[in-house]
C-alpha positions in Angstrom: -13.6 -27.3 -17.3 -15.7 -24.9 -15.6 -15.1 -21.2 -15.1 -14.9 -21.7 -11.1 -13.0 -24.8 -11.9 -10.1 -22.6 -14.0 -10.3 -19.9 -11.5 -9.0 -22.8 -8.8 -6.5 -23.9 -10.8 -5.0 -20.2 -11.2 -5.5 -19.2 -7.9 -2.5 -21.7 -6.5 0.1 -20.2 -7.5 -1.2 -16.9 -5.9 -1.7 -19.2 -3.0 2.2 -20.7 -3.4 3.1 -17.1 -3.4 1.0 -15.7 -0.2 2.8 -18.9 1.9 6.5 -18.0 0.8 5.8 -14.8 1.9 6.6 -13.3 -1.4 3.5 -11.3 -1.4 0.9 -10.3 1.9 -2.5 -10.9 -0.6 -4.1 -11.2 -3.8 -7.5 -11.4 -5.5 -8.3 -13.3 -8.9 -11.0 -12.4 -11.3 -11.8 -14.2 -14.5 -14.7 -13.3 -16.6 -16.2 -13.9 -20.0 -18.3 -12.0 -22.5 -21.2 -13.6 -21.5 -20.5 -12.0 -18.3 -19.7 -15.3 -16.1 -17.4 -14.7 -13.7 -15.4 -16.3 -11.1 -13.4 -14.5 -8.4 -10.6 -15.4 -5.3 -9.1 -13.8 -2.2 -6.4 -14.5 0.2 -4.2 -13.5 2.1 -3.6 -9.5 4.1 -4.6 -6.3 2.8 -2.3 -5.1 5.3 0.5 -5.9 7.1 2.3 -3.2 8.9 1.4 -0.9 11.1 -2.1 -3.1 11.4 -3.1 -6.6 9.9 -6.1 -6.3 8.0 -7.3 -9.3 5.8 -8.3 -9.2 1.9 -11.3 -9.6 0.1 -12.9 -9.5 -3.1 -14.3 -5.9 -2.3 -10.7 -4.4 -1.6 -9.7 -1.5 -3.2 -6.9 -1.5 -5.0 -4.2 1.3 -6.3 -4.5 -0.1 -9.8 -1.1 2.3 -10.5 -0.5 1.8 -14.8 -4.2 0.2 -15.3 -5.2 3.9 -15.1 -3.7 4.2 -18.4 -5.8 2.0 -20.2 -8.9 1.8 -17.8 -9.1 5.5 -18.2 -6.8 7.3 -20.0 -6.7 5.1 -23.6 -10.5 5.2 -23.9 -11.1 8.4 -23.1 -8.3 9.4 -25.8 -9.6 7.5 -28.4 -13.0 8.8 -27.5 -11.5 12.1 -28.9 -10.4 10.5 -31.5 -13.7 9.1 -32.8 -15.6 12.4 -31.7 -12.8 14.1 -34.7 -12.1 16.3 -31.5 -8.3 15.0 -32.2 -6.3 13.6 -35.1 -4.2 10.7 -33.6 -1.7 11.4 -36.2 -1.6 15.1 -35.0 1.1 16.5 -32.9 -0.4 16.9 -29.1 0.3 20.6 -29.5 -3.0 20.5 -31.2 -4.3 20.6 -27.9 -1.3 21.9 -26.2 0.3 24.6 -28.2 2.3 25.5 -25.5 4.4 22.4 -24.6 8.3 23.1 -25.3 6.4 26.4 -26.7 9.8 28.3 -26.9 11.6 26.4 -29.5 9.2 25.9 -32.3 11.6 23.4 -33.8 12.0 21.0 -31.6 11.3 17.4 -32.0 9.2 17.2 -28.7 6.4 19.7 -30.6 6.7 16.9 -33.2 4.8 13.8 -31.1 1.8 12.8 -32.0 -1.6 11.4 -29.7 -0.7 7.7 -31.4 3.2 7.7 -30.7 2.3 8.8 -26.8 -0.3 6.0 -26.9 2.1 3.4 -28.6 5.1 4.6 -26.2 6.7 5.3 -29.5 8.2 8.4 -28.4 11.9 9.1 -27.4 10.7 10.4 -24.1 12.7 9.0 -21.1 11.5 6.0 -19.1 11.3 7.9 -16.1 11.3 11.1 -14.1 11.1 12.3 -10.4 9.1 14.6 -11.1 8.0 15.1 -7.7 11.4 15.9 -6.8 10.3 19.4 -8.3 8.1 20.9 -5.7 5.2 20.5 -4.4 2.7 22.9 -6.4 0.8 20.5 -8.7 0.1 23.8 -11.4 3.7 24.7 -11.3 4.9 20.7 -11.9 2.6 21.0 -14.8 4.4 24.1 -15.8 8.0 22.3 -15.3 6.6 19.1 -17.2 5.5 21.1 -20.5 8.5 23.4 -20.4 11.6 21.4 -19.6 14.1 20.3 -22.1 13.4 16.7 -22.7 16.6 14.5 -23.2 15.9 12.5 -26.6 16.4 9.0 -26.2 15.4 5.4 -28.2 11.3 4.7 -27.3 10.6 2.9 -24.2 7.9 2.6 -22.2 7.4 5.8 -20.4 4.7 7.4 -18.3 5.7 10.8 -19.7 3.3 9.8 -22.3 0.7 9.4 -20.4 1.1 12.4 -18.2 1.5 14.4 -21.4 -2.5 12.4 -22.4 -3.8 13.6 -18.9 -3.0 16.8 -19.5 -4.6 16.6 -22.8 -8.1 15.1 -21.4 -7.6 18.0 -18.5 -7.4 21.0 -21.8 -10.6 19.0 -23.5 -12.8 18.8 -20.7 -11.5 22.1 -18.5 -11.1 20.6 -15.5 -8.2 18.8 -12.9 -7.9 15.1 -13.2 -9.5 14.5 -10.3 -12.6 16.1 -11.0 -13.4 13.9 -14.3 -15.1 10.7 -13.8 -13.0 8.3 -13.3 -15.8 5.8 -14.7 -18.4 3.2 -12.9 -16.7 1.6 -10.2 -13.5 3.4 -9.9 -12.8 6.4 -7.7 -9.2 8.7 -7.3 -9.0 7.6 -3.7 -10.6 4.7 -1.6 -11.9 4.5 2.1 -8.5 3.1 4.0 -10.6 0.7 5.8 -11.6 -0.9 2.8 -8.1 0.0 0.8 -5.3 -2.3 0.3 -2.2 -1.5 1.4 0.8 -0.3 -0.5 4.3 1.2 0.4 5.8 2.3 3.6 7.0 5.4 2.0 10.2 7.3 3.1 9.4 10.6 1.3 5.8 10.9 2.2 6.2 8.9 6.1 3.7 6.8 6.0 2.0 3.5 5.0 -0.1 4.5 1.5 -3.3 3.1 2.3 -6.1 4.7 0.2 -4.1 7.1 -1.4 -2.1 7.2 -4.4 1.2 5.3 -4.2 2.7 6.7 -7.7 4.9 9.8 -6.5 4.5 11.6 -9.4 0.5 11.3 -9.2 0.3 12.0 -5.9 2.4 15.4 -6.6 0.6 16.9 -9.6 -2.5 15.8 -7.8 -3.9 13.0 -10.8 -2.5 12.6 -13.7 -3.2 10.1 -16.8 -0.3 7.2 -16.4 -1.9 6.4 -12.5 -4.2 6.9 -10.1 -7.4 5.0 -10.4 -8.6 2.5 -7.6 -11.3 0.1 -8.0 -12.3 -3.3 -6.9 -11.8 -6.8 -8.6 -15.2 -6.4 -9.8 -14.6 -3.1 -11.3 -11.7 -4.5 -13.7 -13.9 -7.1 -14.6 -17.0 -4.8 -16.2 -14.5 -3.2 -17.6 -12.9 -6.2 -19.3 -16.4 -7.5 -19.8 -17.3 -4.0 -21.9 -14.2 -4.9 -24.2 -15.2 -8.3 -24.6 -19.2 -7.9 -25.8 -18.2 -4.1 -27.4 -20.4 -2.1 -24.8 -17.3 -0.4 -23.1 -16.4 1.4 -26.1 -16.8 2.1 -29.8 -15.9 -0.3 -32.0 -13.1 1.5 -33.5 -12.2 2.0 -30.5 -11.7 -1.4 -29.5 -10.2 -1.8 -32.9 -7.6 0.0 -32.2 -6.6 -1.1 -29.1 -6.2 -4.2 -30.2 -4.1 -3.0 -33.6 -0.4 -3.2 -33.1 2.0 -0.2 -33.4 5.1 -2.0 -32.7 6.3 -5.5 -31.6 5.2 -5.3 -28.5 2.4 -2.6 -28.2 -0.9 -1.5 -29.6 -2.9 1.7 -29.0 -2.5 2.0 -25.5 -2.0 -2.2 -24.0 1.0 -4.7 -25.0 0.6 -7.5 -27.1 2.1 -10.8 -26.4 5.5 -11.4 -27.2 7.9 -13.8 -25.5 8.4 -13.7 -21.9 5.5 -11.1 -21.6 3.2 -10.9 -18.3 0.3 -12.6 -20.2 2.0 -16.2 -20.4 2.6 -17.9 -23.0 -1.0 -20.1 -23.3 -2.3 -17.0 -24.3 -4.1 -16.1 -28.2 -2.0 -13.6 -30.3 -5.4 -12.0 -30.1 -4.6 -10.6 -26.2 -4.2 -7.4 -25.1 -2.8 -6.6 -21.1 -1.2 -4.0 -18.9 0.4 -4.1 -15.4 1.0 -1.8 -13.0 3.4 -1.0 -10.0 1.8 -2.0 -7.3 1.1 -5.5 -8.2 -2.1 -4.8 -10.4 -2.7 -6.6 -13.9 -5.3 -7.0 -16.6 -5.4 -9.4 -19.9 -8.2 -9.5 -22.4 -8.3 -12.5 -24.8 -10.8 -11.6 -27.6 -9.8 -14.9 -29.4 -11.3 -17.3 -26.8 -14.2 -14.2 -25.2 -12.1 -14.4 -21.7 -10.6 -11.8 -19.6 -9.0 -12.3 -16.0 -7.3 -9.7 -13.6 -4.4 -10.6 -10.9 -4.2 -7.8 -8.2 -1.4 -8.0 -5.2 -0.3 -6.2 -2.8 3.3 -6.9 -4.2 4.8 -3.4 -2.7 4.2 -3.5 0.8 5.6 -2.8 3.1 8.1 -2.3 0.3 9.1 -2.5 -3.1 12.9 -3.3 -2.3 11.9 -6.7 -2.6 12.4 -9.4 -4.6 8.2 -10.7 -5.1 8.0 -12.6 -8.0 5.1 -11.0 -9.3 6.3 -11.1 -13.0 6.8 -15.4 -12.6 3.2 -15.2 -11.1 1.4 -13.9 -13.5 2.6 -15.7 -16.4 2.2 -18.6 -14.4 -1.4 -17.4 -14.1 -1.8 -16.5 -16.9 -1.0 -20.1 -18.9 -3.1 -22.1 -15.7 -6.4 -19.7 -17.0 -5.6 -19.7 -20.5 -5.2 -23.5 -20.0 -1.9 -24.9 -21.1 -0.1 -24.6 -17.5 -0.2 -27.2 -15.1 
């Protein structure tokens, strides 16, 4: 079967879910390391206040892809530049987080276990319920007592990484790279759509949905926008070993739990990936209806980006059904 072929065959259910109103739009990209590629589009970019239709160069919040689009790499770039020891605590590089209790076990996690979500840091945090000064919520983030719980997925974690790359390189989120093709904000005539928001009044259309990003002004867990074909070169680099080092790659591919590696998931039953999938695939999801899944076993990649939070995310959309059922139709056991 042909790449464009597979492609068609995924794309129905997206279609399925665009007519039962489950979700306004979505674009498909598959790709593989020989850098074919096949892409989809359908459905609105936009609903409310305005309709505006989708299209393979819509920019999407990619929400928790930031963490392994940009944050993971760029970690484990330190890592292979010996500018950080993985197995080091982060005070390494931030002696002052929780820096007036020597003793306490959050001065004890390490680069890896924030990579690995292996840390007992809670799931989540409203933050942005703080203030509104991004330096002093950096300040509250590093100095608050931390309740200790069992490790669960947490983008604590990757807050805590941002402000890491932020120490290394001296400079605000925002003003690092964010890497060829992606950007910290998009046009919101070109943007997709994401929640009418009740704290912030207003459809998010260009700007950051994530409330705690928005309010520390960038931060590692989310952030990025890009376009379908963005998430692709980046899949693409993983796949032929030109988007990163070889350890690199290694690694995020080498488990440290059931369910996770250095920075992705790994598949496990009932995961976002589908079943169909090699135990050789790596993915991530993120809030807004974003999703990436890199099969090195069979050299193929695809992304799944919706618009599955607007006008809201009180809603039931389906979007974890979808893209397992995506997932097994490209990976090619699904019917």
């Amino acid at each position: 079967m042909s790449l464009e072929d597979v492609a068609e065959r995924a794309f129905a259910p997206v279609r399925h879910a665009i007519e039962q109103g489950r979700i306004p739009g979505g674009v498909l990209g598959v790709v593989e390391r020989d850098g074919s590629r096949a892409t989809r589009a359908i459905g609105l970019a936009q609903l409310v206040p305005e309709q505006r239709p989708i299209s393979e160069a819509s920019w999407f919040d990619l929400a928790s892809l930031t963490k392994v689009i940009f944050t993971t790499p760029r970690i484990l770039a330190l890592a292979d530049a010996g500018t950080i020891d993985l197995d080091a605590p982060i005070i390494s590089v931030l002696p002052d987080w929780r820096q007036y209790n020597a003793d306490n076990w959050e001065r004890k996690i390490t680069f890896r276990q924030c990579l690995g979500h292996q840390t007992p840091l809670p799931g989540v945090f409203p933050i942005y319920t703080y203030g509104s000064d991004p330096d002093l919520l950096r300040a509250f983030v590093m100095q608050h007592e931390w309740a200790s719980g069992p490790a669960v997925y947490s983008d604590l974690n990757f807050i805590l990484l941002g402000f890491v790359l932020e120490r290394s390189q001296g400079c605000s989120m925002r003003q690092i790279d964010p890497g060829p093709g992606f950007a910290w904000s998009a046009d919101p005539a070109r943007a997709v759509a994401t929640e009418q928001d009740p704290w912030r009044g207003r459809v998010m259309v260009g700007e950051v949905h994530d409330e705690n990003c928005y309010a520390l002004q960038g931060s590692g867990h989310a952030g990025l926008f890009g376009t379908v074909g963005a998430v692709l070169d980046f899949a693409e680099g993983l796949l032929n070993g030109t988007g990163a080092s070889a350890k690199a790659i290694e690694l995020m591919r080498t488990p440290v739990s059931g369910r996770r590696t250095h920075g992705w998931e790994r598949p496990y039953e009932g995961w976002s990936g589908g079943e169909a999938c090699s135990a050789q695939t790596i993915g991530h999801t993120g809030f807004t209806g974003t999703g990436l899944w890199i099969d090195f076993a069979n050299s193929r990649a695809w992304t799944l980006l919706t618009n599955r939070v607007h006008p809201t995310r009180h809603f039931d959309s389906g979007i974890m059904s979808l893209r397992r059922a995506v997932g097994d139709l490209i990976s090619g056991n699904g019917e």
